[in-house]
Every structure is written in structure tokens, then in C-alpha cells.
C-alpha positions in Angstrom: -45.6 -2.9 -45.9 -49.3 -2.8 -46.3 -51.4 -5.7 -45.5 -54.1 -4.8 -48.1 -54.1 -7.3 -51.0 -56.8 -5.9 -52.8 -58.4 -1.9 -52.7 -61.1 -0.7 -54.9 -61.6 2.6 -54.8 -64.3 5.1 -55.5 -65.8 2.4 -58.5 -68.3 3.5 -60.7 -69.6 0.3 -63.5 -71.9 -1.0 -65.4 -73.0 -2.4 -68.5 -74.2 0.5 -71.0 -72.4 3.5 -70.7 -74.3 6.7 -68.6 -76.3 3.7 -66.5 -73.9 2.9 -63.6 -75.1 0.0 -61.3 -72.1 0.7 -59.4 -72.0 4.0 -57.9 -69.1 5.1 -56.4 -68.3 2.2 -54.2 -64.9 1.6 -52.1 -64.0 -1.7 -50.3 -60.0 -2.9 -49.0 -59.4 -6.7 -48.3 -56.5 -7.4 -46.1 -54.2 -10.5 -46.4 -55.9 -13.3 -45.3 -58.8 -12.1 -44.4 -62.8 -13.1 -45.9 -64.5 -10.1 -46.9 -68.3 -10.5 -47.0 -70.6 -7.9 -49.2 -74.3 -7.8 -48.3 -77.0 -5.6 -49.4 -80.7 -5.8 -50.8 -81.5 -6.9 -53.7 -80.1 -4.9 -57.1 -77.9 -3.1 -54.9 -75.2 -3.6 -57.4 -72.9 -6.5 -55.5 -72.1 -9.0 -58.0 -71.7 -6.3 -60.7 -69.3 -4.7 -58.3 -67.5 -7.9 -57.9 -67.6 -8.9 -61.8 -66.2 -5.4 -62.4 -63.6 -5.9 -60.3 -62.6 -9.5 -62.1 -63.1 -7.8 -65.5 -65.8 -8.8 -66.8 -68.4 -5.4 -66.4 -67.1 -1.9 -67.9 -65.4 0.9 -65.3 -65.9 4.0 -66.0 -64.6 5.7 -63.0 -62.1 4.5 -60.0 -59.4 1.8 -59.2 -58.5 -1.4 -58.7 -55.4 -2.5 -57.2 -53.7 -5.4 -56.6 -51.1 -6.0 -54.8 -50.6 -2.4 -55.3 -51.1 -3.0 -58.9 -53.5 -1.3 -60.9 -55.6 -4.2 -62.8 -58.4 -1.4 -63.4 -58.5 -1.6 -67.3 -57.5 -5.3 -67.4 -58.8 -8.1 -70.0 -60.9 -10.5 -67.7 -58.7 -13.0 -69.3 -55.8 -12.2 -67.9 -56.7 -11.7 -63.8 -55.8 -15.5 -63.5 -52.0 -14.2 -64.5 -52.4 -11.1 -61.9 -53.2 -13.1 -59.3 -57.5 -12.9 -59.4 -59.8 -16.0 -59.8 -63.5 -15.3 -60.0 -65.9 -17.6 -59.1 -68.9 -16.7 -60.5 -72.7 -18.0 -59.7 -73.8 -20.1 -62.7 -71.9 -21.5 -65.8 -69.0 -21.8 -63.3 -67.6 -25.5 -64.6 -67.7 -27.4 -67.4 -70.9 -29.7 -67.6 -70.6 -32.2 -70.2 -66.6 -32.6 -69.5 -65.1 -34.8 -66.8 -64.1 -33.7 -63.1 -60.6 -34.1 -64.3 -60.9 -32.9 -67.4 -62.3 -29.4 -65.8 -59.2 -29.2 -63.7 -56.8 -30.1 -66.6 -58.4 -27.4 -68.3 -58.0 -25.2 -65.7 -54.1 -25.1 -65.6 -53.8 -23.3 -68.6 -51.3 -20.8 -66.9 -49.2 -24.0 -65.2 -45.9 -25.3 -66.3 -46.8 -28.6 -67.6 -44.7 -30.3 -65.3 -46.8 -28.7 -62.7 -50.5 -30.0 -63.3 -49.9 -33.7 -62.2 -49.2 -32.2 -58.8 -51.4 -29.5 -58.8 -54.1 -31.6 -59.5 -53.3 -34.3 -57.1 -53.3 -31.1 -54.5 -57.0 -30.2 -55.5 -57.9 -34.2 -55.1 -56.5 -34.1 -51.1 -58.2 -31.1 -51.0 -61.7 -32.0 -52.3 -61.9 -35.5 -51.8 -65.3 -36.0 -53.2 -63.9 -34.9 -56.6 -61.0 -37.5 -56.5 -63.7 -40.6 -56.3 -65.8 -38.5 -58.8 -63.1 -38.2 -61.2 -64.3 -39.2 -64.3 -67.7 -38.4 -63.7 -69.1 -35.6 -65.9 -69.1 -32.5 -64.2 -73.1 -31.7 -64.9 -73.6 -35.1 -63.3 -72.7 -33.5 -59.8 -74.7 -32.2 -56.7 -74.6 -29.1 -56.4 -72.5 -28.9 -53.6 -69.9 -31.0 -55.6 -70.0 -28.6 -58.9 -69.5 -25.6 -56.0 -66.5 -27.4 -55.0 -65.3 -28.2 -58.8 -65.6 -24.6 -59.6 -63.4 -23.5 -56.3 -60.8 -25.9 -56.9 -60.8 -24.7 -60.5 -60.1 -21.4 -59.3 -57.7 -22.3 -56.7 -55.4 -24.5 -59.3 -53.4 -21.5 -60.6 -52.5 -20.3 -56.7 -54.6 -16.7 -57.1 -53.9 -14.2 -54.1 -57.7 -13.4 -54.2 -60.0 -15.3 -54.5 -63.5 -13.6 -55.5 -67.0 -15.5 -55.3 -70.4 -14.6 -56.4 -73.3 -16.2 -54.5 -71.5 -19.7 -53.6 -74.3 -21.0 -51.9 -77.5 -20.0 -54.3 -79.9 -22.6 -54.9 -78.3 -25.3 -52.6 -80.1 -27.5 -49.7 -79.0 -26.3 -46.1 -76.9 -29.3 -46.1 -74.2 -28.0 -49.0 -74.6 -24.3 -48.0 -73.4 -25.8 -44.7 -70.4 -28.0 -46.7 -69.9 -24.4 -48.8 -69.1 -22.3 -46.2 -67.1 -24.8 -44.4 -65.1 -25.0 -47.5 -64.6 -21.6 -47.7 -63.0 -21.4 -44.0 -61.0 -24.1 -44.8 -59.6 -22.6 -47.9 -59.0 -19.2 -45.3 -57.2 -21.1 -42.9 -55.0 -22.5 -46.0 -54.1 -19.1 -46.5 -56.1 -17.4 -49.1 -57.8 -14.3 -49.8 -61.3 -14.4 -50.2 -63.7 -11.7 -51.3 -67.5 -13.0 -51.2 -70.8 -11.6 -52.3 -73.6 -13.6 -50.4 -77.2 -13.3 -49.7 -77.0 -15.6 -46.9 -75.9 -13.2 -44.2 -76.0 -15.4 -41.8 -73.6 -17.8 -42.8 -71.4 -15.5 -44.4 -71.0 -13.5 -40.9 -70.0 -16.0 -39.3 -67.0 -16.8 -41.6 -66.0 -13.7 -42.4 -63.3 -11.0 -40.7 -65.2 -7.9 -42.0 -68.4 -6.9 -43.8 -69.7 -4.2 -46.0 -73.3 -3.3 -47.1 -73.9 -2.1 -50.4 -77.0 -0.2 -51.3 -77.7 1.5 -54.3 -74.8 0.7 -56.0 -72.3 2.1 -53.3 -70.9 1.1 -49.6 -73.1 2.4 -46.5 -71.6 0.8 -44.0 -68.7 -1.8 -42.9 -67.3 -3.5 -39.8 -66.3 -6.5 -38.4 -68.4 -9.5 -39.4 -69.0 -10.1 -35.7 -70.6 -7.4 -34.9 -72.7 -6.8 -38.2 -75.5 -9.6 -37.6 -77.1 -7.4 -34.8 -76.1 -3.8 -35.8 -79.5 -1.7 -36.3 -77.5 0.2 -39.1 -77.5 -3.2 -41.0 -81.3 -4.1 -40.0 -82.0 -0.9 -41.5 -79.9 -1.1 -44.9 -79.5 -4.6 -45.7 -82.7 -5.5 -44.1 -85.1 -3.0 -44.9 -85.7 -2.3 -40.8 -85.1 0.9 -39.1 -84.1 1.3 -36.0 -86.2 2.0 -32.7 -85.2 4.3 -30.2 -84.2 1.3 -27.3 -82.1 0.3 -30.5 -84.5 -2.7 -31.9 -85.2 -2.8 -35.5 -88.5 -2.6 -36.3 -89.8 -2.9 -40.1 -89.5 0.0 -42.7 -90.9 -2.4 -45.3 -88.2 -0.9 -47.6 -86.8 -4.7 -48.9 -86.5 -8.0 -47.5 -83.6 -10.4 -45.7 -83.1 -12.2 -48.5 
């Protein structure tokens, strides 16, 4: 049986018809593993991710999960399938309580099951069970980060998908972030992750690709992507010298 839990193949979306952001773009994520896609600014990674969750129009390709083709499905009912997407803003609810959020969240639970569920997220995340009742737009940033995972992890997904999980925290909760996110691997979950911090996501992750221009240029394992010249070149905007040193194309940034 094949260890791939989710396959996208040959994608092409975007948000008005004849404009594709995504061009033709292919990525597999095994069981278990944290998938990391870089690449320059506008070169399409969160609306790749967001069409696979649902939420931006396909117009050519697949998705599959589990084996399951959840290509044309409603966003509002990957939860069901099996996908939770986390996405970069707007990702909890700000004027409603930490439990409240996580009640909410369980809309796909057996009633019987949300007491426990929720206790679950509370050992888990223990800086949401002594922030409880506090609203969740009264949080760090760090803490919402962790509101909106535990949100997504409620319902038991076999992916989870995350857009930008670090943007616009200090050092100290991209730190608290990505340790999170390892932990959450470790606990056996999927994770597919769109991050500019390449750094940090390397070092998480099993495997890597670079998107540019709206399709995947390279992949590998995370471990070996930080110093790969290919990667200096695409993600980076460097090209390789001949000694195999990057030196600057001034093509983009390392945002």
C-alpha cells in the first residue's frame, strides 16, 4: 500500500478564469511526513495550498486523498475528508472565548465526543487551558497560532495544511511555532506547510519543494535544501558560481 497521503498533480488555479497563479504544479506528501513549500515571492504557494483545501478555483489537475479525489470539493467539507487548513489571518475567532473557538470547532464531532476532545487540545496546548475564557483576539500571537492549530486538529484531519504559521511573530513564537509543529509530527500527523522562513521550516521538515512561477522547480530532502545552489538560485534569487557558491542574480530576495 502506498504511503502517500496526499498527491496533487499537474494543478493549474486561480482566481479569475484564463489567469492561473498556479501553473501546472505537482507535490506528494507521505504519511507522516512535514512537507515544506518555498519560493519567492508571488510564486503562487499559498494559492496552491488554498486550492488544494478548496477555497481557490482548479481548472486543471488533481487532488487526491487518501487516494480519493477531493479535486472539485466544497471547502466546507475537507474537514469531513480528512483536510484542515490553517490559513494566515482570520484563522480564529477574536471576540469569542478560547473555549468557545474550540467548541465551535467540533461541528463534525459526536457530541459525546467534544468534552474529551477538548480536554485533549487543553494537555496539548496548555497555555490555552489557563487562557480559557479569555477572548481569543486578547491572545499573543503565538497563542492565537496555537488556538487556530488546535482548532484544526479537534476533528483528527490526516493532513494538516498551514499557510505562513509564523508571519508577523517575534523570534521567540516563531521559535514556540515550529516547535509546535514538530511536536504535532511526532504525534503522528501530516503536515503540509507554506513558509517564508526557510530556515526554520528546513529544519523541521522531511522534504522540500520550490515553487516559482506558479509551478515546482525543484524538491528534496529538507536537509539538504538550505545549502543547495539550485535553491540559492530559485528561491533566493542567487545563481550559482562555478566552485558551486551562490553569488547574487538580483532576481528576488530571501524573504
Amino acid at each position: 500500500m502506498s504511503d502517500v497521503v496526499l498527491a496533487v498533480h499537474d494543478l493549474e488555479a486561480g482566481y479569475e478564469p484564463g489567469v492561473p497563479i498556479v501553473r501546472g504544479a505537482s507535490i506528494t506528501v507521505n504519511k507522516g511526513e512535514i512537507v515544506v513549500v518555498l519560493g519567492p515571492n508571488g510564486a503562487g504557494k499559498s494559492s496552491l495550498i488554498k486550492a488544494v483545501a478548496g477555497l481557490v478555483p482548479i481548472s486543471r489537475g488533481t487532488v487526491l486523498l487518501d487516494g480519493r479525489d477531493i479535486t472539485s470539493a466544497p471547502a466546507h467539507t475537507m474537514v469531513r475528508l480528512g483536510l484542515a487548513f490553517v490559513p494566515q489571518t482570520e484563522n480564529v475567532f477574536a471576540l469569542m472565548s478560547v473555549e468557545d473557538n474550540l467548541k465551535v470547532a467540533c461541528g463534525i464531532l459526536k457530541p459525546r465526543e467534544i468534552p474529551a476532545r477538548i480536554g485533549e487540545m487543553y494537555a496539548a496546548f496548555p497555555d490555552l487551558e489557563r487562557q480559557r475564557k479569555t477572548a481569543a483576539g486578547n491572545l499573543s500571537g503565538g497563542q492565537r497560532q496555537m488556538l487556530a492549530v488546535a482548532r484544526a486538529l479537534i476533528v483528527r484531519p490526516k493532513v494538516l495544511v498551514l499557510d505562513e504559521p509564523s508571519a508577523g511573530l517575534s523570534p521567540k513564537f516563531v521559535a514556540m511555532v515550529f516547535e509546535m509543529l514538530s511536536a504535532i509530527r511526532r504525534s503522528g500527523v501530516t503536515i503540509l506547510l507554506v513558509e517564508q522562513n526557510a530556515k526554520a521550516a528546513l529544519a523541521i521538515g522531511d522534504r522540500a519543494y520550490v515553487l516559482v512561477e506558479g509551478k515546482d522547480r525543484h524538491e528534496g530532502a529538507a536537509a539538504e535544501l538550505w545549502n543547495d545552489p539550485v535553491v540559492a538560485e530559485l528561491y533566493l534569487g542567487q545563481r550559482p558560481k562555478s566552485d558551486g557558491k551562490a553569488i547574487s542574480s538580483g532576481k528576488g530576495s530571501a524573504a
